[in-house]
C-alpha positions in Angstrom: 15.5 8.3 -8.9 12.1 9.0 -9.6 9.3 11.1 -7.5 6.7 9.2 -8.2 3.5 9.9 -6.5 0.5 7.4 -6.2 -3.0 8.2 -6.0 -5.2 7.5 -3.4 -7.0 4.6 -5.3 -3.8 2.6 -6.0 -2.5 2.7 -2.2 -5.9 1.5 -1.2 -5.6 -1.4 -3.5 -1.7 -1.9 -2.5 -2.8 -2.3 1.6 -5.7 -4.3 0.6 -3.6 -6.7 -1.6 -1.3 -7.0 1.4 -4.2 -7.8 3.9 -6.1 -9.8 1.8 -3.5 -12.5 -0.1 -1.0 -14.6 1.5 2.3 -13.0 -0.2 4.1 -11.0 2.3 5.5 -7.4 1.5 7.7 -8.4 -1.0 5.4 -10.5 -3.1 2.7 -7.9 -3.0 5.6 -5.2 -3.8 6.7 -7.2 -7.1 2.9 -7.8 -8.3 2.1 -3.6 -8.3 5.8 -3.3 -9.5 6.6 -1.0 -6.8 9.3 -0.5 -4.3 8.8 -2.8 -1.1 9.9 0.3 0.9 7.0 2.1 -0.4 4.6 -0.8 0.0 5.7 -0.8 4.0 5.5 3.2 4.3 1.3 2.7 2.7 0.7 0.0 5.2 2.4 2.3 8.0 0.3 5.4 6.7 -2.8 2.9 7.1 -2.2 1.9 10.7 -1.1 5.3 12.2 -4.7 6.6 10.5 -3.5 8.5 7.1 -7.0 10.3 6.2 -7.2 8.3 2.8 -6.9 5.3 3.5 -8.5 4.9 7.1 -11.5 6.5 5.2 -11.6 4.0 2.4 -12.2 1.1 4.4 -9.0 -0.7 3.7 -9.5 -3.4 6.2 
C-alpha cells in the first residue's frame, strides 16, 4: 500500500472535476486514477474549509 501524497493543484482539480461534470465519485475517481476513498476525503477537506482548497476557489 502506497503513501501517496497529492499536491495541492491536483486536489483542486479532483473537487472541481467532481462539482463540475455529471459523473459521481466513482466516475471522477477512475478518470484521475485515484482511490474513490481519497476522492471523498478531498471533497470532505473542501467542505469542512481545508486552507488549500477553500483558498483556491474550488467552487
Amino acid at each position: 500500500m502506497s503513501n501517496q501524497r497529492y499536491i495541492p493543484e491536483f486536489k483542486v482539480k479532483a473537487v472541481r472535476s467532481r462539482h463540475h461534470t455529471h459523473l459521481g465519485v466513482q466516475g471522477v475517481a477512475e478518470a484521475l486514477d485515484i482511490n474513490p476513498l481519497m476522492l471523498s476525503r478531498m471533497l470532505k477537506e473542501c467542505r469542512a474549509g481545508n486552507n488549500v482548497l477553500k483558498n483556491s476557489e474550488v467552487e
